[in-house]
C-alpha positions in Angstrom: -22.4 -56.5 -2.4 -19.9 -55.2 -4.9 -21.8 -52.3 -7.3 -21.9 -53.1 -10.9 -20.1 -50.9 -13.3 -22.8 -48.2 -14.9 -23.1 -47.9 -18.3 -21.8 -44.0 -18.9 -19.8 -43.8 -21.9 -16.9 -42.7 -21.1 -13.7 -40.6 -22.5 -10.3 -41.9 -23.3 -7.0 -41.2 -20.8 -5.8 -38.9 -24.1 -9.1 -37.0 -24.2 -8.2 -36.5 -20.0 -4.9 -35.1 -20.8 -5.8 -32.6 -23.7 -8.6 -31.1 -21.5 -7.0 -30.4 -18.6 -3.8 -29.5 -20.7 -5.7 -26.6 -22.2 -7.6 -25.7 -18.9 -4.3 -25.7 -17.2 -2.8 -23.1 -19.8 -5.8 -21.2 -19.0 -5.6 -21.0 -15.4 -1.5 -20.0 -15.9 -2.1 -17.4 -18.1 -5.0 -16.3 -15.3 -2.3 -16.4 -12.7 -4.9 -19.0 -10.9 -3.4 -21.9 -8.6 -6.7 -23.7 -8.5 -10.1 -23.9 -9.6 -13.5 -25.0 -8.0 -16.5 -26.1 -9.3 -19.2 -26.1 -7.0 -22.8 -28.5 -7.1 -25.7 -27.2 -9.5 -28.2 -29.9 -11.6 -30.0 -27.2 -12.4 -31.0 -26.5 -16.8 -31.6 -30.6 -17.1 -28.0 -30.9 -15.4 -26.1 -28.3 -18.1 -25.1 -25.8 -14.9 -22.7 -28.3 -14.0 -21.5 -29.1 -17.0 -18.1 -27.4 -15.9 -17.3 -30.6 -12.9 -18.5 -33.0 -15.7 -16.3 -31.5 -18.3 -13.1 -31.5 -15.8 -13.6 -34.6 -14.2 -16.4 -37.2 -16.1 -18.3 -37.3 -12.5 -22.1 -35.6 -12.9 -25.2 -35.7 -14.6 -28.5 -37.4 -13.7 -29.4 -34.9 -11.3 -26.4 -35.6 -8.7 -24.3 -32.8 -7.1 -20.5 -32.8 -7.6 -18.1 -30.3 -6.8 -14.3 -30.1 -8.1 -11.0 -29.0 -7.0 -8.5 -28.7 -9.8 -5.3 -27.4 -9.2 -2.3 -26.4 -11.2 -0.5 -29.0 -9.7 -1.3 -32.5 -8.0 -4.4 -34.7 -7.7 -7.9 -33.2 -9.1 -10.6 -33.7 -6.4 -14.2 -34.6 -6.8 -17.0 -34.2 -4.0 -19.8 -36.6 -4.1 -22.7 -37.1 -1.2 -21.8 -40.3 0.0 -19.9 -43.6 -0.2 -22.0 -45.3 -2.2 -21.4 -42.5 -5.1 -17.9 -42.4 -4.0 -17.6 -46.5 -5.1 -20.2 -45.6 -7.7 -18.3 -42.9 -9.3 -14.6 -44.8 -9.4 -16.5 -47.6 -11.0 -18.0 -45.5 -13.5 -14.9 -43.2 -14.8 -10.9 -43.4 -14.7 -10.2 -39.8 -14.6 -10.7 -39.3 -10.7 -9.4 -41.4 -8.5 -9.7 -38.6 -5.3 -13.5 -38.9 -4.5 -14.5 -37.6 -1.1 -17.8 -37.8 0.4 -19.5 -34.4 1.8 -22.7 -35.8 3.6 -24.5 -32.8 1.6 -22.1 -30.4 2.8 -19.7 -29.2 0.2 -18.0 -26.1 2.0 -15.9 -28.6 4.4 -14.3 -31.3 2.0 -13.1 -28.4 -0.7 -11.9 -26.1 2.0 -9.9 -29.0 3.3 -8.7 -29.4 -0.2 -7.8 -26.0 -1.2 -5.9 -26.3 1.8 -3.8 -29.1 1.0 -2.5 -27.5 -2.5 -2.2 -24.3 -0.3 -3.5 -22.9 -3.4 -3.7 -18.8 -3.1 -5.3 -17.3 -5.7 -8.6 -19.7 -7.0 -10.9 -19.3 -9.8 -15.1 -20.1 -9.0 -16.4 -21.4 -12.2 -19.9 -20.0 -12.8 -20.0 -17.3 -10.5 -21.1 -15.1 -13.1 -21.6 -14.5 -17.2 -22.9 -18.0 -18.3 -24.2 -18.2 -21.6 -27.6 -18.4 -20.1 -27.1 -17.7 -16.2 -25.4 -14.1 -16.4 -25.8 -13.6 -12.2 -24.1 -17.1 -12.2 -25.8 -20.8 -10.6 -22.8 -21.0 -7.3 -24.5 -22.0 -4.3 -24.2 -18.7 -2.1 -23.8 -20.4 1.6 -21.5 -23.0 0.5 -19.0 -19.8 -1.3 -19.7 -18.0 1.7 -18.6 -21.1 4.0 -15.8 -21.3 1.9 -14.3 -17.9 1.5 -14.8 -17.1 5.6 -12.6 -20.4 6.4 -9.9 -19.2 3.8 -9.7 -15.3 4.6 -6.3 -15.3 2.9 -7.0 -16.6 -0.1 -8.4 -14.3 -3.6 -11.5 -15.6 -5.4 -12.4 -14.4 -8.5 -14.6 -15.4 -11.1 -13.5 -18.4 -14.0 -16.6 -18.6 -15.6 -15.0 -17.0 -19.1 -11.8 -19.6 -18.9 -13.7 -22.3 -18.7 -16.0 -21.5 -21.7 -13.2 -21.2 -23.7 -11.7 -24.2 -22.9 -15.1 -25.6 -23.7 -16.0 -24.2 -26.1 -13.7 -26.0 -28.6 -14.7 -29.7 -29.3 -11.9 -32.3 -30.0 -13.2 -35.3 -32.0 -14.1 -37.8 -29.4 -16.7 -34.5 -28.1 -18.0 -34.5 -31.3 -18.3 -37.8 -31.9 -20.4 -37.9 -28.7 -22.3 -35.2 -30.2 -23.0 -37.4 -33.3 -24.2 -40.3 -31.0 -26.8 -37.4 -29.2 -28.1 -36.5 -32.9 -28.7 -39.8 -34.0 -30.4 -40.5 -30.4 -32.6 -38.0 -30.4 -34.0 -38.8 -34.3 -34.6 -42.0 -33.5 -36.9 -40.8 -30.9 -38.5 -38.0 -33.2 -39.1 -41.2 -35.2 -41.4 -42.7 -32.3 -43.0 -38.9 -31.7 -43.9 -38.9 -35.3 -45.3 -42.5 -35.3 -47.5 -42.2 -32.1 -48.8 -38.7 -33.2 -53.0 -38.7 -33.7 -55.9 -37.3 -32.5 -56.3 -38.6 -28.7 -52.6 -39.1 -28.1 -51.6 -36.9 -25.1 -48.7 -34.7 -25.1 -47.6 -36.6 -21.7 -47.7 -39.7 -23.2 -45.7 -38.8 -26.3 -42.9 -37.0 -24.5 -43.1 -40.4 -22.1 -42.6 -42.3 -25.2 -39.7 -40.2 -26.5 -38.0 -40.4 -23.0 -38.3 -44.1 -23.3 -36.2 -44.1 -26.8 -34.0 -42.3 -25.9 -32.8 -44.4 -22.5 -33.5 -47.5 -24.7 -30.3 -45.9 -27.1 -28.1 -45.2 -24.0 -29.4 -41.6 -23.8 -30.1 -40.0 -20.5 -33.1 -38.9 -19.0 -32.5 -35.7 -18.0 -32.7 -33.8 -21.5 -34.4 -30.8 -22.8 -37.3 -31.7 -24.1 -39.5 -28.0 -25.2 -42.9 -29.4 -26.9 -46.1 -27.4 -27.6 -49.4 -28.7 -29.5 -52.0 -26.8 -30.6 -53.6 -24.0 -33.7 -53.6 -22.5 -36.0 -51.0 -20.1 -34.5 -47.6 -22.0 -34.1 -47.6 -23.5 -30.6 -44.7 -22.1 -28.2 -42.5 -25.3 -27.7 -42.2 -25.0 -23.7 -41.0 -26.6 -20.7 -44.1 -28.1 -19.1 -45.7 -30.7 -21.1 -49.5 -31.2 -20.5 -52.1 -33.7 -20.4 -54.0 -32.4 -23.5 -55.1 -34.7 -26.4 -54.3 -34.1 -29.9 -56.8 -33.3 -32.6 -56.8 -33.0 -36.2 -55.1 -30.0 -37.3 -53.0 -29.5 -34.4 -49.3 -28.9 -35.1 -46.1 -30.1 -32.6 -43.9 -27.8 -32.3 -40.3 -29.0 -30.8 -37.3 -28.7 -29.6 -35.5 -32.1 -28.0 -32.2 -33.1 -27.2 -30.8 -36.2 -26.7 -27.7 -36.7 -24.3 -25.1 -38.9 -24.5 -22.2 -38.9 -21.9 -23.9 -35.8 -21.5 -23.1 -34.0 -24.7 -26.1 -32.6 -26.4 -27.6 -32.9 -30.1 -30.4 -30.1 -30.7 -33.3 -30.8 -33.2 -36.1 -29.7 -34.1 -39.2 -31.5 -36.6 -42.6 -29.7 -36.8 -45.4 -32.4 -37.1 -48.4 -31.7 -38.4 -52.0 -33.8 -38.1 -53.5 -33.2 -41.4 -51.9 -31.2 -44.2 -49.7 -28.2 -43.8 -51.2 -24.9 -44.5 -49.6 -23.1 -47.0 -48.3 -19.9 -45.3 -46.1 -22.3 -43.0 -44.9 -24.3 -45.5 -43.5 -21.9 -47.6 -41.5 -20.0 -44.2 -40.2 -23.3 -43.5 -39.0 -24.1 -46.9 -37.5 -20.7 -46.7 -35.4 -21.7 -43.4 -34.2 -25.1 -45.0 -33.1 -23.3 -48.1 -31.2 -20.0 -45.9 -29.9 -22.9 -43.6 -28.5 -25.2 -47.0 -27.3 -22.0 -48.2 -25.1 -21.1 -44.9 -23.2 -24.2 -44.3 -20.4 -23.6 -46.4 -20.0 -19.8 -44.6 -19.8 -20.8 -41.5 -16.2 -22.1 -41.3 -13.1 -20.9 -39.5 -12.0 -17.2 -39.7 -15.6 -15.7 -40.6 -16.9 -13.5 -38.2 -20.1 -13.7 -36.3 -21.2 -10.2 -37.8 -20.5 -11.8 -41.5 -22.8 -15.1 -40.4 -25.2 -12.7 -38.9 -25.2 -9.9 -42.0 -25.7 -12.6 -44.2 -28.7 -14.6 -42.3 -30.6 -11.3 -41.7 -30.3 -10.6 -46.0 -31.1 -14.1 -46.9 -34.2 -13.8 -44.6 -35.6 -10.4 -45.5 -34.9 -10.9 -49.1 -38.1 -13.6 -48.6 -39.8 -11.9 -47.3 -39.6 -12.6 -43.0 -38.5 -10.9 -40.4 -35.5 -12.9 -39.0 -35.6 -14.8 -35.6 -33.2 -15.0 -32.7 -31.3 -17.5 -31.4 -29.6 -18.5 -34.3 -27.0 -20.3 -33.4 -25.9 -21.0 -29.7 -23.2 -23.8 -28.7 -23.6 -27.9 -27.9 -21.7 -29.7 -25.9 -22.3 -30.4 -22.3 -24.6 -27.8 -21.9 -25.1 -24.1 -22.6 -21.5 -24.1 -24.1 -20.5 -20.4 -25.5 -20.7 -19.1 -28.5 -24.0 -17.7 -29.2 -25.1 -15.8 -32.1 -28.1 -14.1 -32.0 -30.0 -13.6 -35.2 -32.3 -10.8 -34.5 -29.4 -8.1 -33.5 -27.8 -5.3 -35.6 -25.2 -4.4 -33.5 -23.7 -6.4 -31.1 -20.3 -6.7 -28.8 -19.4 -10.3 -30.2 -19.5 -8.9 -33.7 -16.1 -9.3 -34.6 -15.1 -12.9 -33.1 -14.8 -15.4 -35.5 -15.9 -18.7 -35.9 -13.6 -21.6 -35.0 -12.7 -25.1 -35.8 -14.2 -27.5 -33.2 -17.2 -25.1 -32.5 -20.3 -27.1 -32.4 -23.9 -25.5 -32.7 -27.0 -26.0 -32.9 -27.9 -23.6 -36.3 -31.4 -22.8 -36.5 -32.4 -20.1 -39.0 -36.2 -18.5 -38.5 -38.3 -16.8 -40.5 -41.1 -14.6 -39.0 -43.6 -12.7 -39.5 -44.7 -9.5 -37.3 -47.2 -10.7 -34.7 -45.8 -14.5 -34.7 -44.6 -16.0 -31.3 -42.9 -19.0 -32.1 -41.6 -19.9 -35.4 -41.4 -23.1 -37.9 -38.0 -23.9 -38.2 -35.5 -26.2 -40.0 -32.7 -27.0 -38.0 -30.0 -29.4 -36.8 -26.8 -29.7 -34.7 -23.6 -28.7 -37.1 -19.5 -29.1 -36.1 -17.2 -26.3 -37.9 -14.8 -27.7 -40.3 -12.7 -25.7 -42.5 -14.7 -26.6 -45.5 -18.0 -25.1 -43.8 -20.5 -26.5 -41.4 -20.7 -30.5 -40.6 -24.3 -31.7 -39.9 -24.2 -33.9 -37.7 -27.7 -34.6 -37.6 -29.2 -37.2 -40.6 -32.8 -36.0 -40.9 -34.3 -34.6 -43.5 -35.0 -31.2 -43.6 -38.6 -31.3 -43.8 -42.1 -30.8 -42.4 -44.2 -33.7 -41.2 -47.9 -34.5 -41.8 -49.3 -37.9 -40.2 
Protein backbone atom coordinates (compact mmCIF):
# COMPACT_ATOMS: atom_id res chain seq x y z
CA UNK A 1 0.00 0.00 0.00
CA UNK A 2 1.41 3.27 -1.34
CA UNK A 3 2.31 5.77 1.96
CA UNK A 4 0.46 9.01 1.94
CA UNK A 5 2.35 12.17 1.56
CA UNK A 6 2.96 13.75 5.33
CA UNK A 7 2.04 17.01 6.12
CA UNK A 8 5.70 18.81 6.82
CA UNK A 9 5.81 22.14 5.39
CA UNK A 10 8.28 22.27 3.28
CA UNK A 11 10.93 24.78 1.56
CA UNK A 12 11.05 25.94 -1.93
CA UNK A 13 13.82 24.49 -4.75
CA UNK A 14 15.23 28.39 -4.45
CA UNK A 15 15.45 28.27 -0.62
CA UNK A 16 17.57 24.57 -1.53
CA UNK A 17 19.88 26.36 -3.68
CA UNK A 18 20.69 29.51 -1.54
CA UNK A 19 21.45 27.20 1.47
CA UNK A 20 23.67 24.99 0.16
CA UNK A 21 25.16 27.88 -1.99
CA UNK A 22 26.32 29.55 1.14
CA UNK A 23 27.35 26.21 2.91
CA UNK A 24 29.29 25.35 -0.13
CA UNK A 25 31.29 28.79 0.03
CA UNK A 26 31.88 27.78 3.47
CA UNK A 27 33.22 24.50 3.07
CA UNK A 28 35.64 26.10 -0.01
CA UNK A 29 37.00 28.68 1.95
CA UNK A 30 37.53 25.65 4.77
CA UNK A 31 39.38 23.74 2.14
CA UNK A 32 36.67 20.90 3.08
CA UNK A 33 35.49 18.25 0.19
CA UNK A 34 32.69 17.09 2.20
CA UNK A 35 30.65 17.33 5.21
CA UNK A 36 28.79 14.82 7.51
CA UNK A 37 26.24 15.11 9.76
CA UNK A 38 25.73 12.37 11.98
CA UNK A 39 22.16 11.09 14.04
CA UNK A 40 21.33 13.05 17.33
CA UNK A 41 17.28 13.82 18.42
CA UNK A 42 18.55 14.82 21.33
CA UNK A 43 17.39 18.95 22.94
CA UNK A 44 13.50 18.12 21.51
CA UNK A 45 15.31 17.25 18.13
CA UNK A 46 17.53 20.79 17.90
CA UNK A 47 20.99 18.60 17.97
CA UNK A 48 20.19 17.73 14.52
CA UNK A 49 19.12 20.59 13.36
CA UNK A 50 22.36 20.69 11.11
CA UNK A 51 20.91 17.26 8.68
CA UNK A 52 17.45 19.09 8.79
CA UNK A 53 18.84 22.40 7.78
CA UNK A 54 20.97 20.71 4.79
CA UNK A 55 18.65 18.39 3.63
CA UNK A 56 14.70 18.95 5.05
CA UNK A 57 14.96 15.07 6.36
CA UNK A 58 14.62 15.00 10.47
CA UNK A 59 12.73 15.93 13.33
CA UNK A 60 10.12 13.97 15.42
CA UNK A 61 12.66 12.06 17.10
CA UNK A 62 14.11 10.08 13.98
CA UNK A 63 17.83 9.74 13.32
CA UNK A 64 19.29 11.06 9.99
CA UNK A 65 22.72 11.38 8.99
CA UNK A 66 24.07 13.49 5.83
CA UNK A 67 26.77 13.46 3.42
CA UNK A 68 27.25 16.68 1.61
CA UNK A 69 29.91 17.20 -0.69
CA UNK A 70 31.33 19.89 -2.67
CA UNK A 71 30.37 18.26 -5.65
CA UNK A 72 27.60 15.62 -6.73
CA UNK A 73 24.53 14.24 -5.06
CA UNK A 74 23.83 15.15 -1.16
CA UNK A 75 23.13 11.89 0.79
CA UNK A 76 20.69 11.24 3.55
CA UNK A 77 20.73 8.06 5.98
CA UNK A 78 17.46 6.94 7.31
CA UNK A 79 16.73 3.50 9.39
CA UNK A 80 14.75 1.80 6.97
CA UNK A 81 12.70 1.58 3.78
CA UNK A 82 9.74 2.57 4.97
CA UNK A 83 11.53 6.15 5.99
CA UNK A 84 13.39 5.92 2.90
CA UNK A 85 9.70 5.98 0.80
CA UNK A 86 8.55 8.17 3.77
CA UNK A 87 11.16 10.74 3.50
CA UNK A 88 11.06 11.20 -0.64
CA UNK A 89 7.38 11.63 -0.22
CA UNK A 90 7.74 14.15 2.31
CA UNK A 91 10.62 16.58 0.83
CA UNK A 92 12.15 17.30 -2.86
CA UNK A 93 15.56 18.19 -1.81
CA UNK A 94 17.00 14.57 -1.36
CA UNK A 95 16.44 12.23 -3.70
CA UNK A 96 19.73 9.82 -2.42
CA UNK A 97 18.11 8.16 0.71
CA UNK A 98 19.82 5.00 1.94
CA UNK A 99 18.76 2.86 4.59
CA UNK A 100 21.32 1.95 7.59
CA UNK A 101 19.33 -0.78 9.59
CA UNK A 102 20.49 1.43 12.71
CA UNK A 103 23.88 1.38 11.65
CA UNK A 104 25.12 4.67 10.29
CA UNK A 105 29.14 4.07 10.13
CA UNK A 106 28.62 1.70 6.90
CA UNK A 107 26.25 3.64 4.47
CA UNK A 108 28.36 7.12 4.97
CA UNK A 109 31.67 5.42 4.73
CA UNK A 110 30.46 3.96 1.56
CA UNK A 111 29.49 7.44 0.60
CA UNK A 112 32.54 9.39 1.48
CA UNK A 113 34.01 6.86 -0.54
CA UNK A 114 32.26 7.44 -3.65
CA UNK A 115 33.04 11.42 -3.74
CA UNK A 116 36.61 10.19 -2.74
CA UNK A 117 36.30 13.12 -0.59
CA UNK A 118 39.75 13.75 1.47
CA UNK A 119 39.60 16.23 3.74
CA UNK A 120 35.72 16.25 5.62
CA UNK A 121 34.20 18.46 8.13
CA UNK A 122 31.98 16.62 11.31
CA UNK A 123 29.34 19.02 12.10
CA UNK A 124 28.80 19.08 15.92
CA UNK A 125 31.79 17.57 17.05
CA UNK A 126 32.39 20.36 19.36
CA UNK A 127 31.42 24.24 20.40
CA UNK A 128 27.55 24.20 19.94
CA UNK A 129 25.81 26.91 21.33
CA UNK A 130 24.68 24.72 24.03
CA UNK A 131 26.63 21.37 23.61
CA UNK A 132 30.41 22.71 23.86
CA UNK A 133 31.95 18.80 24.07
CA UNK A 134 29.66 18.37 20.93
CA UNK A 135 26.34 15.57 20.52
CA UNK A 136 28.50 13.12 17.52
CA UNK A 137 27.82 9.56 18.30
CA UNK A 138 31.46 8.34 19.36
CA UNK A 139 31.27 4.59 17.95
CA UNK A 140 29.76 5.45 14.75
CA UNK A 141 32.93 8.52 14.25
CA UNK A 142 35.13 5.92 15.41
CA UNK A 143 33.74 3.31 12.84
CA UNK A 144 34.05 5.78 10.43
CA UNK A 145 37.40 7.36 10.80
CA UNK A 146 39.18 3.51 11.23
CA UNK A 147 37.61 2.51 7.67
CA UNK A 148 38.96 5.79 6.09
CA UNK A 149 42.61 6.04 7.68
CA UNK A 150 43.53 8.36 4.91
CA UNK A 151 41.13 10.78 5.12
CA UNK A 152 41.43 14.33 7.68
CA UNK A 153 38.47 14.99 10.01
CA UNK A 154 38.13 18.07 11.57
CA UNK A 155 35.48 19.82 13.30
CA UNK A 156 32.52 22.02 11.11
CA UNK A 157 30.51 22.80 13.89
CA UNK A 158 31.48 26.85 13.53
CA UNK A 159 30.68 26.73 9.49
CA UNK A 160 27.68 25.57 9.93
CA UNK A 161 26.43 28.08 12.49
CA UNK A 162 27.19 30.63 10.40
CA UNK A 163 25.57 29.50 7.64
CA UNK A 164 22.69 29.17 9.96
CA UNK A 165 22.73 31.61 11.60
CA UNK A 166 21.45 34.05 9.03
CA UNK A 167 17.70 33.58 8.17
CA UNK A 168 16.44 34.24 4.54
CA UNK A 169 12.66 35.16 4.43
CA UNK A 170 10.98 31.88 3.89
CA UNK A 171 13.08 30.86 7.54
CA UNK A 172 11.56 33.64 9.01
CA UNK A 173 8.41 33.27 7.70
CA UNK A 174 8.44 29.78 9.26
CA UNK A 175 9.44 31.45 12.30
CA UNK A 176 6.39 33.71 12.17
CA UNK A 177 4.08 30.54 11.64
CA UNK A 178 6.01 29.01 15.20
CA UNK A 179 5.06 32.42 17.08
CA UNK A 180 1.66 32.53 16.12
CA UNK A 181 1.42 28.62 16.95
CA UNK A 182 2.67 28.68 20.13
CA UNK A 183 0.17 31.92 21.27
CA UNK A 184 -2.59 30.26 20.20
CA UNK A 185 -1.68 27.56 22.56
CA UNK A 186 -0.79 30.03 25.52
CA UNK A 187 -4.32 31.11 24.75
CA UNK A 188 -5.67 27.49 25.73
CA UNK A 189 -2.99 27.48 28.93
CA UNK A 190 -4.46 30.68 30.00
CA UNK A 191 -8.13 29.50 29.50
CA UNK A 192 -7.81 26.06 31.38
CA UNK A 193 -5.68 27.68 34.20
CA UNK A 194 -7.65 27.20 38.00
CA UNK A 195 -7.32 25.75 41.05
CA UNK A 196 -7.37 21.83 40.48
CA UNK A 197 -6.10 21.87 36.96
CA UNK A 198 -2.86 19.79 36.88
CA UNK A 199 0.20 20.94 35.36
CA UNK A 200 0.14 17.58 33.13
CA UNK A 201 -2.95 18.24 31.96
CA UNK A 202 -2.29 21.81 30.89
CA UNK A 203 0.94 21.09 29.08
CA UNK A 204 -1.24 17.96 27.54
CA UNK A 205 -3.64 20.61 26.39
CA UNK A 206 -1.02 22.96 25.01
CA UNK A 207 0.63 19.99 23.12
CA UNK A 208 -2.73 19.26 21.59
CA UNK A 209 -2.95 23.02 20.07
CA UNK A 210 -0.25 23.16 18.89
CA UNK A 211 -0.38 19.66 16.61
CA UNK A 212 -4.03 20.89 15.98
CA UNK A 213 -2.06 24.19 14.11
CA UNK A 214 0.39 21.91 12.19
CA UNK A 215 3.06 22.31 15.02
CA UNK A 216 5.07 19.39 16.11
CA UNK A 217 5.21 17.58 19.15
CA UNK A 218 8.55 17.52 20.02
CA UNK A 219 8.95 21.31 21.44
CA UNK A 220 10.38 22.87 24.42
CA UNK A 221 8.00 23.20 26.68
CA UNK A 222 9.82 24.72 30.42
CA UNK A 223 6.71 25.20 32.87
CA UNK A 224 6.76 25.61 36.69
CA UNK A 225 3.74 26.40 39.12
CA UNK A 226 3.84 27.32 42.44
CA UNK A 227 4.55 30.61 45.33
CA UNK A 228 5.14 33.11 46.34
CA UNK A 229 8.77 32.84 45.05
CA UNK A 230 8.70 32.71 41.06
CA UNK A 231 8.54 29.05 40.07
CA UNK A 232 11.67 27.80 38.03
CA UNK A 233 10.04 27.07 34.54
CA UNK A 234 11.68 23.34 34.09
CA UNK A 235 11.74 20.47 31.97
CA UNK A 236 9.70 17.85 33.94
CA UNK A 237 6.19 18.80 34.25
CA UNK A 238 4.33 17.25 37.31
CA UNK A 239 1.15 15.99 38.41
CA UNK A 240 0.49 18.85 40.96
CA UNK A 241 -2.83 20.80 41.04
CA UNK A 242 -3.10 24.45 40.92
CA UNK A 243 -4.31 26.65 43.72
CA UNK A 244 -5.20 30.13 44.25
CA UNK A 245 -2.28 32.20 44.16
CA UNK A 246 -0.04 30.10 42.31
CA UNK A 247 1.82 31.67 39.44
CA UNK A 248 2.89 29.72 35.86
CA UNK A 249 5.88 30.44 35.00
CA UNK A 250 6.84 29.56 31.11
CA UNK A 251 8.81 29.20 28.51
CA UNK A 252 7.21 27.19 25.24
CA UNK A 253 8.00 26.94 21.79
CA UNK A 254 6.06 26.04 19.07
CA UNK A 255 7.69 24.37 15.85
CA UNK A 256 6.88 24.56 12.51
CA UNK A 257 8.95 22.75 9.86
CA UNK A 258 11.00 22.69 12.76
CA UNK A 259 11.84 26.36 13.09
CA UNK A 260 11.27 27.66 16.56
CA UNK A 261 9.18 30.71 18.06
CA UNK A 262 10.19 31.39 21.92
CA UNK A 263 7.58 32.98 24.38
CA UNK A 264 7.04 33.40 27.40
CA UNK A 265 3.41 34.69 29.48
CA UNK A 266 3.45 34.53 33.28
CA UNK A 267 -0.12 33.60 34.56
CA UNK A 268 -1.25 34.30 37.61
CA UNK A 269 -4.39 32.78 39.73
CA UNK A 270 -5.61 35.72 41.58
CA UNK A 271 -4.13 39.14 41.38
CA UNK A 272 -0.53 40.02 40.89
CA UNK A 273 1.42 41.10 43.75
CA UNK A 274 2.90 44.30 43.39
CA UNK A 275 6.72 43.72 43.65
CA UNK A 276 6.28 41.41 40.40
CA UNK A 277 4.34 43.56 38.60
CA UNK A 278 6.30 46.41 38.72
CA UNK A 279 9.86 44.14 37.50
CA UNK A 280 7.74 42.97 34.81
CA UNK A 281 6.59 46.21 33.61
CA UNK A 282 10.18 47.16 33.87
CA UNK A 283 11.26 44.31 31.32
CA UNK A 284 8.30 45.28 28.80
CA UNK A 285 9.42 48.92 28.95
CA UNK A 286 13.63 47.95 28.65
CA UNK A 287 12.50 45.44 25.90
CA UNK A 288 10.13 48.37 23.89
CA UNK A 289 12.93 50.56 24.44
CA UNK A 290 15.62 48.12 22.66
CA UNK A 291 13.98 47.20 19.52
CA UNK A 292 15.05 49.97 17.55
CA UNK A 293 19.02 49.24 18.76
CA UNK A 294 19.26 46.14 17.86
CA UNK A 295 19.70 46.46 14.12
CA UNK A 296 22.63 45.67 11.81
CA UNK A 297 26.17 46.97 12.59
CA UNK A 298 25.61 47.44 16.49
CA UNK A 299 27.73 45.34 18.52
CA UNK A 300 26.75 42.87 21.01
CA UNK A 301 28.76 44.82 23.76
CA UNK A 302 26.55 48.11 22.76
CA UNK A 303 23.20 45.79 23.07
CA UNK A 304 24.66 44.42 26.22
CA UNK A 305 26.02 48.04 27.79
CA UNK A 306 22.81 49.30 27.12
CA UNK A 307 20.48 46.39 28.71
CA UNK A 308 22.64 46.18 31.86
CA UNK A 309 22.09 50.51 32.25
CA UNK A 310 18.43 50.37 31.35
CA UNK A 311 18.08 47.59 34.05
CA UNK A 312 20.10 48.94 36.95
CA UNK A 313 18.86 52.35 36.44
CA UNK A 314 15.36 50.57 38.00
CA UNK A 315 16.52 49.33 40.14
CA UNK A 316 17.34 45.15 39.29
CA UNK A 317 20.04 43.31 38.83
CA UNK A 318 20.03 42.18 35.11
CA UNK A 319 19.47 38.55 34.12
CA UNK A 320 21.18 36.19 31.63
CA UNK A 321 20.27 34.86 28.68
CA UNK A 322 19.27 37.70 26.91
CA UNK A 323 19.07 37.00 23.74
CA UNK A 324 20.10 33.58 22.13
CA UNK A 325 19.27 32.53 18.34
CA UNK A 326 15.85 30.70 16.71
CA UNK A 327 15.73 28.85 14.03
CA UNK A 328 16.01 25.09 13.92
CA UNK A 329 17.36 24.89 17.19
CA UNK A 330 20.05 26.27 19.34
CA UNK A 331 21.11 28.49 16.30
CA UNK A 332 24.26 30.87 17.35
CA UNK A 333 24.40 34.02 18.36
CA UNK A 334 23.89 34.28 22.01
CA UNK A 335 24.15 37.22 24.07
CA UNK A 336 24.34 36.92 27.51
CA UNK A 337 22.92 39.68 29.66
CA UNK A 338 24.60 39.14 32.95
CA UNK A 339 28.41 39.52 31.66
CA UNK A 340 30.83 42.52 31.74
CA UNK A 341 33.32 41.32 29.66
CA UNK A 342 33.06 38.85 27.21
CA UNK A 343 34.97 37.35 23.89
CA UNK A 344 31.88 38.02 21.49
CA UNK A 345 31.87 41.68 22.54
CA UNK A 346 32.75 43.13 19.44
CA UNK A 347 30.60 41.12 16.76
CA UNK A 348 27.78 42.82 15.48
CA UNK A 349 24.36 42.18 14.98
CA UNK A 350 23.25 41.11 11.50
CA UNK A 351 20.36 41.28 9.10
CA UNK A 352 18.48 37.84 9.09
CA UNK A 353 19.51 37.18 12.82
CA UNK A 354 16.47 35.92 14.57
CA UNK A 355 16.27 35.80 18.54
CA UNK A 356 14.44 35.17 21.06
CA UNK A 357 14.99 38.77 23.21
CA UNK A 358 14.14 38.41 26.67
CA UNK A 359 15.27 41.14 29.11
CA UNK A 360 15.15 40.21 33.13
CA UNK A 361 15.04 42.09 35.91
CA UNK A 362 16.25 40.56 39.31
CA UNK A 363 16.58 40.96 42.42
CA UNK A 364 19.53 39.40 44.69
CA UNK A 365 18.29 36.06 46.14
CA UNK A 366 15.63 35.50 43.05
CA UNK A 367 15.93 32.15 41.03
CA UNK A 368 13.84 32.55 38.24
CA UNK A 369 12.64 35.81 36.88
CA UNK A 370 9.21 37.40 35.50
CA UNK A 371 9.93 38.28 32.11
CA UNK A 372 8.44 40.01 29.00
CA UNK A 373 9.54 38.52 26.02
CA UNK A 374 9.04 37.34 22.38
CA UNK A 375 10.80 36.02 19.23
CA UNK A 376 12.24 39.22 17.09
CA UNK A 377 13.99 39.11 13.20
CA UNK A 378 16.79 41.98 12.74
CA UNK A 379 15.85 44.46 10.19
CA UNK A 380 17.78 47.50 9.41
CA UNK A 381 15.23 49.60 10.96
CA UNK A 382 15.67 47.67 14.44
CA UNK A 383 14.14 44.48 15.74
CA UNK A 384 10.82 42.77 14.02
CA UNK A 385 8.51 41.03 16.53
CA UNK A 386 7.47 38.41 15.26
CA UNK A 387 5.36 37.37 18.03
CA UNK A 388 1.57 39.32 18.29
CA UNK A 389 0.92 39.12 22.06
CA UNK A 390 0.75 41.62 24.27
CA UNK A 391 3.25 42.25 26.53
CA UNK A 392 1.55 41.71 29.64
CA UNK A 393 0.92 39.69 32.84
CA UNK A 394 -1.99 37.44 33.18
CA UNK A 395 -4.46 37.04 36.19
CA UNK A 396 -7.43 34.42 35.63
Amino acid sequence: MALEKPIIPTFSQSERNRRWGRVHEEMRAANLDALIALPNQGHWDQFGADARYLTQIGGFQMEVAVVFPLEGDVTAVVRGDNEIEWWGLAQDWVTDIRGSRRSYGAPVIDRLRETGATRVGVIALGGLVRAPEGVVPWGTYEKIREALPEVHFENATDLMQAARSIKSAEEIAFVEKAADIISRALDVLIREARPSATENHLIAEMLREVVEQGGEPISMMLFGTGGPEVPWAQRVFTGRSLKPGDMINTEVEGKYGGYCAQALQPIMLGPWPAEFEAMYETTADVFQRMLPLLKPGVTFGEVVAFYQEQIRAAGYDPGGALMHGRGLGEDAPMLWGARENFPEANEELKAGHVFIFKPAAMKPGMRDSIRAGDTVAIEAAGARRLGTRALSLVSV
